[in-house]
PDB file of N, CA, C and O in Angstrom:
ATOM      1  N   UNK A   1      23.067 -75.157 -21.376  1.00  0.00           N
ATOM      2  CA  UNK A   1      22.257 -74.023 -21.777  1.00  0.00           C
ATOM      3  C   UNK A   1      21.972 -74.164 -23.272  1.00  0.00           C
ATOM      4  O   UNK A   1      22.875 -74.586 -23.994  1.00  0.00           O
ATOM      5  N   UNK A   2      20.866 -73.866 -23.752  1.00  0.00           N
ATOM      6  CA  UNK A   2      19.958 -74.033 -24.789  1.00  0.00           C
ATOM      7  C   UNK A   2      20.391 -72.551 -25.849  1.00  0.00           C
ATOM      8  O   UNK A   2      20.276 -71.429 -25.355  1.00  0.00           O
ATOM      9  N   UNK A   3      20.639 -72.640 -26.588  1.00  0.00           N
ATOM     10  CA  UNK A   3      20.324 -71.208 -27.614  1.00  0.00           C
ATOM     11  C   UNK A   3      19.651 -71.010 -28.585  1.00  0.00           C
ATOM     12  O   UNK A   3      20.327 -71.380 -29.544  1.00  0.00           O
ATOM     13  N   UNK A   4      18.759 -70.661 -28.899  1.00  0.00           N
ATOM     14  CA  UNK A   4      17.782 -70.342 -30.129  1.00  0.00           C
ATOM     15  C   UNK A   4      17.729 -68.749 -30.356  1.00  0.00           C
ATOM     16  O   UNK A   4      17.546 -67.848 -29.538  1.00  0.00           O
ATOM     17  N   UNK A   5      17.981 -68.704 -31.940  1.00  0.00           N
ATOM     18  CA  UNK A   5      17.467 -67.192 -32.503  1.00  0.00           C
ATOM     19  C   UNK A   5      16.289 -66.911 -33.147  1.00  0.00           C
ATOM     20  O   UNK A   5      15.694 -67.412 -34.101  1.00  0.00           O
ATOM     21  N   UNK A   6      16.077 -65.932 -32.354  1.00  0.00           N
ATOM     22  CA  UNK A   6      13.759 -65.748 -32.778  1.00  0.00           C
ATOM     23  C   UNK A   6      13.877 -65.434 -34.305  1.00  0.00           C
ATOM     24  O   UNK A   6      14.846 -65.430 -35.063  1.00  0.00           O
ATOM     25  N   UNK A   7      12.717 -65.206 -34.464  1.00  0.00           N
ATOM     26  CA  UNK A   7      12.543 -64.638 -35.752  1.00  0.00           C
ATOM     27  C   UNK A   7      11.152 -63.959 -35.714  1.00  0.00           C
ATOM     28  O   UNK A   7      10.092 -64.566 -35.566  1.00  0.00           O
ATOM     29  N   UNK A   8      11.237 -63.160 -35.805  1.00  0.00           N
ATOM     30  CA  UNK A   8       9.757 -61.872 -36.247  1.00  0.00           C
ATOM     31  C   UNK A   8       9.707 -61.175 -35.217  1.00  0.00           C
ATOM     32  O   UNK A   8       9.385 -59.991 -35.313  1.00  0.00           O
ATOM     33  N   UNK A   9      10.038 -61.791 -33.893  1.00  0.00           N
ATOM     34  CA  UNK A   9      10.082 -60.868 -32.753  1.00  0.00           C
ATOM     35  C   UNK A   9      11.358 -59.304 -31.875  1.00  0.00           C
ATOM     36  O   UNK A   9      12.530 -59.043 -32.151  1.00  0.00           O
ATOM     37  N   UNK A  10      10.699 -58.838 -31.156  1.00  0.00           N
ATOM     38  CA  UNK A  10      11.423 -58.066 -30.693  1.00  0.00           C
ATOM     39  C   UNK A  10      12.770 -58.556 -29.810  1.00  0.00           C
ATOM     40  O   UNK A  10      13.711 -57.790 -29.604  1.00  0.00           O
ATOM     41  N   UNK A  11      12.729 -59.949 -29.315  1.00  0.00           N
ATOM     42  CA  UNK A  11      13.661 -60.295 -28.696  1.00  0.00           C
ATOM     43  C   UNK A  11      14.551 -61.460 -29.809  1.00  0.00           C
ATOM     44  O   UNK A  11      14.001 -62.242 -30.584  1.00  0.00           O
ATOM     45  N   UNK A  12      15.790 -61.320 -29.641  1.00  0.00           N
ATOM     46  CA  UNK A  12      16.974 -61.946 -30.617  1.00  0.00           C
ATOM     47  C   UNK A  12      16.593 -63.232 -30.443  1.00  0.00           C
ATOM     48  O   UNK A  12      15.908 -63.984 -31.136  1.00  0.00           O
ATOM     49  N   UNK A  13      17.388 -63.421 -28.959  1.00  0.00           N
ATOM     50  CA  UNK A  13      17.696 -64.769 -28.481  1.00  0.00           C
ATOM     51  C   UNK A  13      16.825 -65.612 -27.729  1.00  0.00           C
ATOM     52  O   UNK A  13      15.704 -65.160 -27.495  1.00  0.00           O
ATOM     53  N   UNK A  14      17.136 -66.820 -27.278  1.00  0.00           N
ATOM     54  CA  UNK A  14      16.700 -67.006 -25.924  1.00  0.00           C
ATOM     55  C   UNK A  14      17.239 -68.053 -25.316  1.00  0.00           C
ATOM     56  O   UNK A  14      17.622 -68.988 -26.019  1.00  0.00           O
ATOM     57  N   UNK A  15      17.341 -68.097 -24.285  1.00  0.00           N
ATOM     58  CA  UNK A  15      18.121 -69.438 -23.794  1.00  0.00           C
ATOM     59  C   UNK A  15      17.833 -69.832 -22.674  1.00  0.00           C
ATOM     60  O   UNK A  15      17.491 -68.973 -21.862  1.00  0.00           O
ATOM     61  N   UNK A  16      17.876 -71.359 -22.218  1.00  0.00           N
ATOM     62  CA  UNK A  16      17.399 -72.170 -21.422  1.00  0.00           C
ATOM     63  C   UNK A  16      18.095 -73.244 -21.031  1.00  0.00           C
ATOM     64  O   UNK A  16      19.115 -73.632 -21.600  1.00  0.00           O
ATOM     65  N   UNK A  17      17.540 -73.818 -19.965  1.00  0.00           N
ATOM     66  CA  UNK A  17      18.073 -75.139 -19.348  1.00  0.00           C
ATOM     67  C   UNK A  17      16.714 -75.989 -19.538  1.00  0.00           C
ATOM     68  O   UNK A  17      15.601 -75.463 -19.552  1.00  0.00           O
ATOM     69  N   UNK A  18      16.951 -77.389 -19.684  1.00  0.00           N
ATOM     70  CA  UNK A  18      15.928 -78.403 -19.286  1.00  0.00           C
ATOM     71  C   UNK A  18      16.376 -79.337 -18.152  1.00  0.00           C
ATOM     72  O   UNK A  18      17.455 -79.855 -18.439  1.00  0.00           O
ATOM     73  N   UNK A  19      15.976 -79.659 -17.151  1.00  0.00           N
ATOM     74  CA  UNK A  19      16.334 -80.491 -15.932  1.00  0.00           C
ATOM     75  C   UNK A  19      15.117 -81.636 -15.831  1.00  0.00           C
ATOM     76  O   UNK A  19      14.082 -81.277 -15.269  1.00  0.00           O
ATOM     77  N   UNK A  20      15.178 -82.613 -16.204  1.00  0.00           N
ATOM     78  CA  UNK A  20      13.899 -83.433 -15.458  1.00  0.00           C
ATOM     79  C   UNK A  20      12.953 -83.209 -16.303  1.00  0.00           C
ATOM     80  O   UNK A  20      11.780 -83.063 -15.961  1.00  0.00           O
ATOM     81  N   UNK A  21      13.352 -83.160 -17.447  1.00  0.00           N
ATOM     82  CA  UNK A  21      12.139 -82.566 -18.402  1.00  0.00           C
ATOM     83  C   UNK A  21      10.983 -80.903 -17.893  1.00  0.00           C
ATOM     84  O   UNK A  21       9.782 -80.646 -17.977  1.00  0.00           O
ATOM     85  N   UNK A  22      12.036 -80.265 -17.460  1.00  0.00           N
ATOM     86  CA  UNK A  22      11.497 -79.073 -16.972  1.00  0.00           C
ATOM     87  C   UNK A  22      11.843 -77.923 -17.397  1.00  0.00           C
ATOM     88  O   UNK A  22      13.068 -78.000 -17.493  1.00  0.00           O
ATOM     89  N   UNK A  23      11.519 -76.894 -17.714  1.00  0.00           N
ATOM     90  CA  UNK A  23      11.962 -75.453 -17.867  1.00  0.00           C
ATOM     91  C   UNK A  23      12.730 -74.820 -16.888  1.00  0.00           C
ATOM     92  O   UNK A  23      11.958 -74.344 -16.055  1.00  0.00           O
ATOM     93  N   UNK A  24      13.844 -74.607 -16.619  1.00  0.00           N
ATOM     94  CA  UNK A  24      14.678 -73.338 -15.767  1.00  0.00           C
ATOM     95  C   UNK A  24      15.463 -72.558 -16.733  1.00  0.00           C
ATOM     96  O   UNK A  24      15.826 -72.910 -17.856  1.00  0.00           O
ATOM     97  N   UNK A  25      15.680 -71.392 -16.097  1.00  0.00           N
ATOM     98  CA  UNK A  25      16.569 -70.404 -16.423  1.00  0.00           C
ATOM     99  C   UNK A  25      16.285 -69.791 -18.001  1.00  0.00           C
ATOM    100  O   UNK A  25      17.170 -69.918 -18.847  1.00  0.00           O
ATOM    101  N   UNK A  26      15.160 -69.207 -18.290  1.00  0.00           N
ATOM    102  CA  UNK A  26      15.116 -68.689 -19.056  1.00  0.00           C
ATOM    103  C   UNK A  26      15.550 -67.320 -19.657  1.00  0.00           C
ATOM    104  O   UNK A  26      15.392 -66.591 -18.678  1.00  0.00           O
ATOM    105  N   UNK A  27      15.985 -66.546 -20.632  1.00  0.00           N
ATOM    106  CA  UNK A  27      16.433 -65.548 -20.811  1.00  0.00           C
ATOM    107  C   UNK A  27      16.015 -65.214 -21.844  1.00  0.00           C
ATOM    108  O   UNK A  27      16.261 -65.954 -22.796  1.00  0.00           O
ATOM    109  N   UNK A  28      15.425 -64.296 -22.017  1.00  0.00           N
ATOM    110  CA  UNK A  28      15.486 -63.531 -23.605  1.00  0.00           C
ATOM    111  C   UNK A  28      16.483 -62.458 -23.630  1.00  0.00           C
ATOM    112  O   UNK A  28      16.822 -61.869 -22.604  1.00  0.00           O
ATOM    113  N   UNK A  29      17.091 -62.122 -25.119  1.00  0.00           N
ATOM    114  CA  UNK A  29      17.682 -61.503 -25.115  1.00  0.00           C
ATOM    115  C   UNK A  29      17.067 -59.695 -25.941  1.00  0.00           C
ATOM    116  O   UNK A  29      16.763 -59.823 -27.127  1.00  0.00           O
ATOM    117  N   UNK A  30      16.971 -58.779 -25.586  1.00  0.00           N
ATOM    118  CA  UNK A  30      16.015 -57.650 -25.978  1.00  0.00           C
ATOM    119  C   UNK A  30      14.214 -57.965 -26.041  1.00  0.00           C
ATOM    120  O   UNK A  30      13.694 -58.947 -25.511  1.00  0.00           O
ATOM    121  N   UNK A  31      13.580 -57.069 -26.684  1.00  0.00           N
ATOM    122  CA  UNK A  31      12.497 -57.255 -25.893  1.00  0.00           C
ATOM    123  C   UNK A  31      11.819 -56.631 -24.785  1.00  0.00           C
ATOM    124  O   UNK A  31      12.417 -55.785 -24.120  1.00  0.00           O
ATOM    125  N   UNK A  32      10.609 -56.967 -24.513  1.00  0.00           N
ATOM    126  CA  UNK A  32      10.094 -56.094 -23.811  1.00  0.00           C
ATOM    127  C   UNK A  32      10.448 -56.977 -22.489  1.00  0.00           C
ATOM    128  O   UNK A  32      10.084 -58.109 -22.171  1.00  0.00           O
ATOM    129  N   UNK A  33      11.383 -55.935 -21.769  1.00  0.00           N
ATOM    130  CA  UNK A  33      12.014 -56.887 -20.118  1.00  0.00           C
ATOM    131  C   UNK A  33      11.243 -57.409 -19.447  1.00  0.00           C
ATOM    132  O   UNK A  33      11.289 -58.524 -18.928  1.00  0.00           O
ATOM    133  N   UNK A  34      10.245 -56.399 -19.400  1.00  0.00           N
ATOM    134  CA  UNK A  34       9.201 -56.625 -18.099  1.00  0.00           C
ATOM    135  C   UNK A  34       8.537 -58.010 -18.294  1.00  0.00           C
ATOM    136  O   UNK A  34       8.791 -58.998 -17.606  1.00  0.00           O
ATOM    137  N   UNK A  35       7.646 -57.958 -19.328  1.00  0.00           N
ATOM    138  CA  UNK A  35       7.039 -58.661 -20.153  1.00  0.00           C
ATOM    139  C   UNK A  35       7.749 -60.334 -20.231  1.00  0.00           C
ATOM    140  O   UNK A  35       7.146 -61.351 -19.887  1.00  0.00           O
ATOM    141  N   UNK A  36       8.958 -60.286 -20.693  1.00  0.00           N
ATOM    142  CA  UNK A  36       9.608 -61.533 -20.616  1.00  0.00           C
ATOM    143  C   UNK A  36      10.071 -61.865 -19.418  1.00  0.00           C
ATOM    144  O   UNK A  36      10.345 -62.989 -18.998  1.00  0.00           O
ATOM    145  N   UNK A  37      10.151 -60.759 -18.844  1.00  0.00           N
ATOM    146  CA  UNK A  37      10.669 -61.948 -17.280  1.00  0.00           C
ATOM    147  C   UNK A  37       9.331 -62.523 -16.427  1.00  0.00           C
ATOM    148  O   UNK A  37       9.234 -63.669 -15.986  1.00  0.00           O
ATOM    149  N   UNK A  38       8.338 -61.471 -16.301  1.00  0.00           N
ATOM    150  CA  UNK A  38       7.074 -62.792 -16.139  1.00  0.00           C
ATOM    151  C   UNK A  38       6.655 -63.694 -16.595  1.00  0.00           C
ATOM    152  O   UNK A  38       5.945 -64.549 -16.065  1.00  0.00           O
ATOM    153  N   UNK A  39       7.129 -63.616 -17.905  1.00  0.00           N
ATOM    154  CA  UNK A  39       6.934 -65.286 -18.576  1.00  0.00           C
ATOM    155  C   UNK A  39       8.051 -66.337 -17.847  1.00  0.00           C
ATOM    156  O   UNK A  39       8.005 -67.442 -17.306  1.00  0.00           O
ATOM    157  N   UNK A  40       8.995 -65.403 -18.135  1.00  0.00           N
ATOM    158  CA  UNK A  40      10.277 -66.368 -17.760  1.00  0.00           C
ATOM    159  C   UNK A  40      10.217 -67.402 -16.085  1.00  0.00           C
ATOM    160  O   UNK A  40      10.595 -68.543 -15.817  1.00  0.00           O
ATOM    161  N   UNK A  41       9.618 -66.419 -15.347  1.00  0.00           N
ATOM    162  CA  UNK A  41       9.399 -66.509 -13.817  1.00  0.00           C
ATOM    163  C   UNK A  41       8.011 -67.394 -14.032  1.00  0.00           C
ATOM    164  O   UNK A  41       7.935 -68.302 -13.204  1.00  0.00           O
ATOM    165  N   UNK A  42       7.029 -67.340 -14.848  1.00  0.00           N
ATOM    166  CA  UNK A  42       5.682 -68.267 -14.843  1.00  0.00           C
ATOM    167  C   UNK A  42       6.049 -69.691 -14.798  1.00  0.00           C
ATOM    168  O   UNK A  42       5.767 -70.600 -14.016  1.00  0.00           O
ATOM    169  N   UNK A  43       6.868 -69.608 -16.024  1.00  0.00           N
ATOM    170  CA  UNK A  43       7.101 -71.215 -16.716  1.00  0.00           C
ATOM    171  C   UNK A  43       8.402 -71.919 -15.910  1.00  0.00           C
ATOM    172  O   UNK A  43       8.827 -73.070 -16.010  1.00  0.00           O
ATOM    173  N   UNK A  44       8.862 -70.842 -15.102  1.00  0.00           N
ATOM    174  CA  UNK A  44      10.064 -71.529 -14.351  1.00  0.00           C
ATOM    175  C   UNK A  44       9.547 -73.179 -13.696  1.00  0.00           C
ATOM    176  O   UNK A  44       8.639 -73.394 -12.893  1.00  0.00           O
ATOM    177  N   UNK A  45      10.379 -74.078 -14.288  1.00  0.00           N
ATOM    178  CA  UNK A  45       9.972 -75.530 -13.435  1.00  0.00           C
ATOM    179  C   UNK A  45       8.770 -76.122 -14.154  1.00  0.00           C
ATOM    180  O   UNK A  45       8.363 -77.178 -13.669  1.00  0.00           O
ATOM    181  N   UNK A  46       8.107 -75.642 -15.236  1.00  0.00           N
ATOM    182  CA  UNK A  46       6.980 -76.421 -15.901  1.00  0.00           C
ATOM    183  C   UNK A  46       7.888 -77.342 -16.747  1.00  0.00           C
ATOM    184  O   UNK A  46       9.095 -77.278 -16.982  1.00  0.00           O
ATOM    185  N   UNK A  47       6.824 -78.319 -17.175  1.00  0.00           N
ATOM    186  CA  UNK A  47       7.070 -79.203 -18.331  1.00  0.00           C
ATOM    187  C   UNK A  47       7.084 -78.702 -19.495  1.00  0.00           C
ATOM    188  O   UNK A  47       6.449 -77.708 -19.849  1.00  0.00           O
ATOM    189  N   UNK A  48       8.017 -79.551 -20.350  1.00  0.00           N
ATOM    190  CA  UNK A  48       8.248 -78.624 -21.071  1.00  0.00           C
ATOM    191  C   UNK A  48       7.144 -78.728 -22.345  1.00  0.00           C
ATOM    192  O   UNK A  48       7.003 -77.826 -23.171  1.00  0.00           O
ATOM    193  N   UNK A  49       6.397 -79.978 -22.349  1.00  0.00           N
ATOM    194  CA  UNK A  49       5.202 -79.852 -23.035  1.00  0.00           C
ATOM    195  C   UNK A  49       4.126 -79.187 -22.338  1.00  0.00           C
ATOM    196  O   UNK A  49       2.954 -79.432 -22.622  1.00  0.00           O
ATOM    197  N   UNK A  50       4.448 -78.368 -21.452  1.00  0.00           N
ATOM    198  CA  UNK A  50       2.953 -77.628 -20.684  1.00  0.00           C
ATOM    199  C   UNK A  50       3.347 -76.397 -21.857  1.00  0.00           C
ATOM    200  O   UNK A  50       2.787 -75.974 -22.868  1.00  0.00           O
ATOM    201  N   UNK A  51       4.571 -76.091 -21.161  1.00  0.00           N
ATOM    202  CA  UNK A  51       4.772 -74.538 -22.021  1.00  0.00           C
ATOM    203  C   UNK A  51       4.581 -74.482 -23.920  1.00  0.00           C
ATOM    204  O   UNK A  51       4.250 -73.555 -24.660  1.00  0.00           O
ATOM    205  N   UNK A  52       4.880 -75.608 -24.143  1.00  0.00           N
ATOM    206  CA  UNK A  52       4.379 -75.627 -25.551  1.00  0.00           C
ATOM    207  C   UNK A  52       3.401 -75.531 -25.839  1.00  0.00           C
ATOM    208  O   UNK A  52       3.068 -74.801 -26.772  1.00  0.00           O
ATOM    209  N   UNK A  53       2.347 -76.431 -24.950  1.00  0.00           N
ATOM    210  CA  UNK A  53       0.801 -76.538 -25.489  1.00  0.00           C
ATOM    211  C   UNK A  53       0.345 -75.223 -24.768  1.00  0.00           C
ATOM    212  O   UNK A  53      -0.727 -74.855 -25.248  1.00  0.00           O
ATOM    213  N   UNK A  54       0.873 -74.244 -23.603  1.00  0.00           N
ATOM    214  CA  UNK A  54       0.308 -73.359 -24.081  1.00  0.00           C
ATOM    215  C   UNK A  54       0.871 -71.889 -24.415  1.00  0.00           C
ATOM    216  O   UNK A  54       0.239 -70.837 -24.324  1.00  0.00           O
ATOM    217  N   UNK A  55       1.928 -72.023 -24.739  1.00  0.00           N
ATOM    218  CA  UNK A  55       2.900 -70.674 -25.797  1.00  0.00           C
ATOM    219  C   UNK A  55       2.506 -70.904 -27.326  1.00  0.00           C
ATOM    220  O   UNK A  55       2.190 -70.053 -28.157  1.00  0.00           O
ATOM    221  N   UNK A  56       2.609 -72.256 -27.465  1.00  0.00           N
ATOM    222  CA  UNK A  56       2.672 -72.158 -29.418  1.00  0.00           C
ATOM    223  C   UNK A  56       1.231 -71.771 -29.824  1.00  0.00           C
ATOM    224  O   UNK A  56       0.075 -72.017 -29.481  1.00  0.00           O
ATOM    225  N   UNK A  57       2.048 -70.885 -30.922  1.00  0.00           N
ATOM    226  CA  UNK A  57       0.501 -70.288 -31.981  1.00  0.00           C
ATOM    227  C   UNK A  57       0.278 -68.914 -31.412  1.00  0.00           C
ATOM    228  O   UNK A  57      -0.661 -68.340 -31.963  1.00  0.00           O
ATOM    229  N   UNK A  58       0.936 -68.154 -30.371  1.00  0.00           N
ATOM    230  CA  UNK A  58       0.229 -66.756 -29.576  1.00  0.00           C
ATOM    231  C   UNK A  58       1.129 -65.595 -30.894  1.00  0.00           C
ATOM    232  O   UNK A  58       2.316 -65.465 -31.193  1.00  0.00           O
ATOM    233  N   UNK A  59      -0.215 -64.903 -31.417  1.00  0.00           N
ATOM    234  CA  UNK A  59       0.381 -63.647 -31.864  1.00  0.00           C
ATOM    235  C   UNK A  59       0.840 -62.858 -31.246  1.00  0.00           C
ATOM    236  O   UNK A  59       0.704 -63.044 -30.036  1.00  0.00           O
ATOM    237  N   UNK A  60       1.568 -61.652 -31.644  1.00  0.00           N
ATOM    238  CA  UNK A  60       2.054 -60.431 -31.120  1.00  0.00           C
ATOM    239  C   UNK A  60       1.097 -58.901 -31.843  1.00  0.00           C
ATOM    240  O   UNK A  60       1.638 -58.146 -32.651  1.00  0.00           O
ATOM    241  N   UNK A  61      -0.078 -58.742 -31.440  1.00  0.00           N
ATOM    242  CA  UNK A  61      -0.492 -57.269 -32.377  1.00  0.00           C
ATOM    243  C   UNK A  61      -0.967 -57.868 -33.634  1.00  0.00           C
ATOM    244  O   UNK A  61      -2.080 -58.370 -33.786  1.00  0.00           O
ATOM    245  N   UNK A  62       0.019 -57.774 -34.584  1.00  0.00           N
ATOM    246  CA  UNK A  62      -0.631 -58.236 -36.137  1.00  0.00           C
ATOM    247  C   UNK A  62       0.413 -58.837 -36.789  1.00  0.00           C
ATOM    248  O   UNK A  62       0.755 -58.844 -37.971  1.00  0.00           O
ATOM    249  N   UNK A  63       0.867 -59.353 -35.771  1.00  0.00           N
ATOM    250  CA  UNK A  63       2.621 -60.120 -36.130  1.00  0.00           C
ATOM    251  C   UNK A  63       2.046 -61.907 -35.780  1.00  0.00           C
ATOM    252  O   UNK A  63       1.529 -62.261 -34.720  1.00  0.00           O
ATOM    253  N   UNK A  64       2.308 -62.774 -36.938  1.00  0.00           N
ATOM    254  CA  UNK A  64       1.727 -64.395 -36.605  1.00  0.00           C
ATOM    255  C   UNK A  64       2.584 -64.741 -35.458  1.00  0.00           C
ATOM    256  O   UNK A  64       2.035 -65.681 -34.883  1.00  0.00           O
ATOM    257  N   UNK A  65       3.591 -64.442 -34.906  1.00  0.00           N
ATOM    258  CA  UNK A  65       4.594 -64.747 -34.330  1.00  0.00           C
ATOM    259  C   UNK A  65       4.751 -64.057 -32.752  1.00  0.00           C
ATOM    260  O   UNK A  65       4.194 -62.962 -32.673  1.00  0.00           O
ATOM    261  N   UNK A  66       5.251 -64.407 -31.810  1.00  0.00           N
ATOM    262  CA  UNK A  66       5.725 -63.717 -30.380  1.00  0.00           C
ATOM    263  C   UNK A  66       6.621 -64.292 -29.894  1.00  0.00           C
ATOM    264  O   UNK A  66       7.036 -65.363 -30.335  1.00  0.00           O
ATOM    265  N   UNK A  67       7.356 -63.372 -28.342  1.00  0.00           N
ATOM    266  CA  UNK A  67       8.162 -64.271 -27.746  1.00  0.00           C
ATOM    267  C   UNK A  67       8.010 -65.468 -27.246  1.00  0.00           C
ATOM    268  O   UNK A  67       8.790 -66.415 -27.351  1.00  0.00           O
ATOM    269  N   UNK A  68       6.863 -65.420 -26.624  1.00  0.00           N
ATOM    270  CA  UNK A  68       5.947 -66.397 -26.051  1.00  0.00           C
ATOM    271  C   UNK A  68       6.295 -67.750 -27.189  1.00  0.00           C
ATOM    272  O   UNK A  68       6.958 -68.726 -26.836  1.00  0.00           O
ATOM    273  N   UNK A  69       5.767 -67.604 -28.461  1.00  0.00           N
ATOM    274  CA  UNK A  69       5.181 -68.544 -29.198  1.00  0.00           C
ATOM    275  C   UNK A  69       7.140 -69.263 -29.534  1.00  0.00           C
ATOM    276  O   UNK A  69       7.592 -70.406 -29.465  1.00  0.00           O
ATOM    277  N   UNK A  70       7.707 -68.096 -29.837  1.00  0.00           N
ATOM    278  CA  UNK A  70       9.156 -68.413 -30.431  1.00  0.00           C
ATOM    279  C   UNK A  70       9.769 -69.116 -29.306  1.00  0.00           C
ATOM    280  O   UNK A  70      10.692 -69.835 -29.689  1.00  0.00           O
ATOM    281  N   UNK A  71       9.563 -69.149 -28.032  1.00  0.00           N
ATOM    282  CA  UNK A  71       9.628 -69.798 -26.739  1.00  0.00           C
ATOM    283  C   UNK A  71       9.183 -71.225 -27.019  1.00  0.00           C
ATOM    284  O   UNK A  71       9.926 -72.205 -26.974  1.00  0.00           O
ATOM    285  N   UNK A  72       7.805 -71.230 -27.331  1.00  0.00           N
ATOM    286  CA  UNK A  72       7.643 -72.805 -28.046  1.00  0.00           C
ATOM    287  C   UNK A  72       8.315 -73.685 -29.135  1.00  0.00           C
ATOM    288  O   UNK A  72       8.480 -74.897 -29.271  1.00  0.00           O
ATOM    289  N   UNK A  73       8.689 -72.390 -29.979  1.00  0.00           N
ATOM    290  CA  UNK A  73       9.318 -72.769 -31.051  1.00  0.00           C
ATOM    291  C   UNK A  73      10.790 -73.781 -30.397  1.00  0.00           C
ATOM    292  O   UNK A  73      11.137 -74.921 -30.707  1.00  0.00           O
ATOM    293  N   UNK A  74      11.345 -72.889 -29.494  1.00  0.00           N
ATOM    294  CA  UNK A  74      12.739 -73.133 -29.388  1.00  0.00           C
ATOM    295  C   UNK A  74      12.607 -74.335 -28.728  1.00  0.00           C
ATOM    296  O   UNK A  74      13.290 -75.283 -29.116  1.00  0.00           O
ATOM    297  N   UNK A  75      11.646 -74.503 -27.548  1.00  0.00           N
ATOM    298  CA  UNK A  75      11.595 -75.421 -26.704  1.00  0.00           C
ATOM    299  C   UNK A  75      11.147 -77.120 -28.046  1.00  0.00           C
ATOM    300  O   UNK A  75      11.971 -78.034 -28.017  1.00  0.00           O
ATOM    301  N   UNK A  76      10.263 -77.231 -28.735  1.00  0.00           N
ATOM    302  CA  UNK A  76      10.270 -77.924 -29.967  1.00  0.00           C
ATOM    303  C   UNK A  76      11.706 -78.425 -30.490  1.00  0.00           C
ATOM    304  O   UNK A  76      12.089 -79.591 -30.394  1.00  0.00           O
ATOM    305  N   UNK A  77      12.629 -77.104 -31.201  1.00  0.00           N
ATOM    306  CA  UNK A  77      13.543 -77.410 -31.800  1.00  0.00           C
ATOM    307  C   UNK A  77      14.297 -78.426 -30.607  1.00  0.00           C
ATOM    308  O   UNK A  77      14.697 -79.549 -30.913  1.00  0.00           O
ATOM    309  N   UNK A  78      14.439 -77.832 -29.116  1.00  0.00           N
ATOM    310  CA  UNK A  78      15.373 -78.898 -28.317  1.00  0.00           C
ATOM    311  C   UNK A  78      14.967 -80.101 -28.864  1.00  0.00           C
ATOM    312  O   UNK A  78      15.598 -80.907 -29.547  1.00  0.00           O
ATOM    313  N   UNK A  79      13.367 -80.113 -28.311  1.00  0.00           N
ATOM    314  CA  UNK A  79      13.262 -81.551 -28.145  1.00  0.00           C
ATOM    315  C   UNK A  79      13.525 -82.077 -29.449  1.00  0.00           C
ATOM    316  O   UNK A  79      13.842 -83.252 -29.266  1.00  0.00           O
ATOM    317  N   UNK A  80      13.552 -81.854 -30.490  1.00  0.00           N
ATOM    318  CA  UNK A  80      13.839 -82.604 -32.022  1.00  0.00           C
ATOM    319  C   UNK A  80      15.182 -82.809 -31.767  1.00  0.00           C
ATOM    320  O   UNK A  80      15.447 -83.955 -32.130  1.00  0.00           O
ATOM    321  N   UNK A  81      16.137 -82.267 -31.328  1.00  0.00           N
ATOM    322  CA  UNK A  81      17.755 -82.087 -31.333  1.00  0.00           C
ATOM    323  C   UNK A  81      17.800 -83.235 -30.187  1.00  0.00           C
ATOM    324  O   UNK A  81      18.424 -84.248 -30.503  1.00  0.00           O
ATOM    325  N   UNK A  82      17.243 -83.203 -28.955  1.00  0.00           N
ATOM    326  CA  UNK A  82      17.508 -84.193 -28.360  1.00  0.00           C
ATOM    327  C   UNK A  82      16.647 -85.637 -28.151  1.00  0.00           C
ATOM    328  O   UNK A  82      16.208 -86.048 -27.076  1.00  0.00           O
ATOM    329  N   UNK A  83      16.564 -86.084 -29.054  1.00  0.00           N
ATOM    330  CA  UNK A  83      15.333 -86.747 -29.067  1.00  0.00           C
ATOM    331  C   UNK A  83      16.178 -88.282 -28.787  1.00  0.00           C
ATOM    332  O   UNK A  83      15.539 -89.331 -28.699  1.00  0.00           O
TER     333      UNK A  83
END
């Protein structure tokens, strides 16, 4: 399991598995529930460069930043960590 702490957003944490170069088990931690678990449930089993190319860069309102995007972020930092 993966851990990353957001920054600008409403949700803290988030954490993940990669299998096969895939996305499972995503979690945010606070946040809007609803909201993150359809993401969470979308990207279940994608690549994990799908979800980057298309989470990174999504604002929130008037915030440069989202869960979504901090989702890319984190998924990035793995891959630098496990490279």
């Amino acid at each position: 399991m993966y851990e990353y702490h957001t920054s600008g957003t409403c949700s803290t944490k988030i954490t993940f598995d990669i299998k096969d170069n895939k996305v499972t088990n995503v979690k945010f931690t606070r946040g809007c529930a609803g909201n993150l678990l359809g993401i969470s449930t979308l990207i279940e089993g994608m690549e994990v460069d799908e979800v980057i190319e298309r989470l990174d860069g999504l604002p929130c309102g008037s915030k440069s930043t989202s869960c979504p995007d901090q989702l890319a972020q984190a998924l990035k930092e793995y891959k630098q960590n496990n490279a």
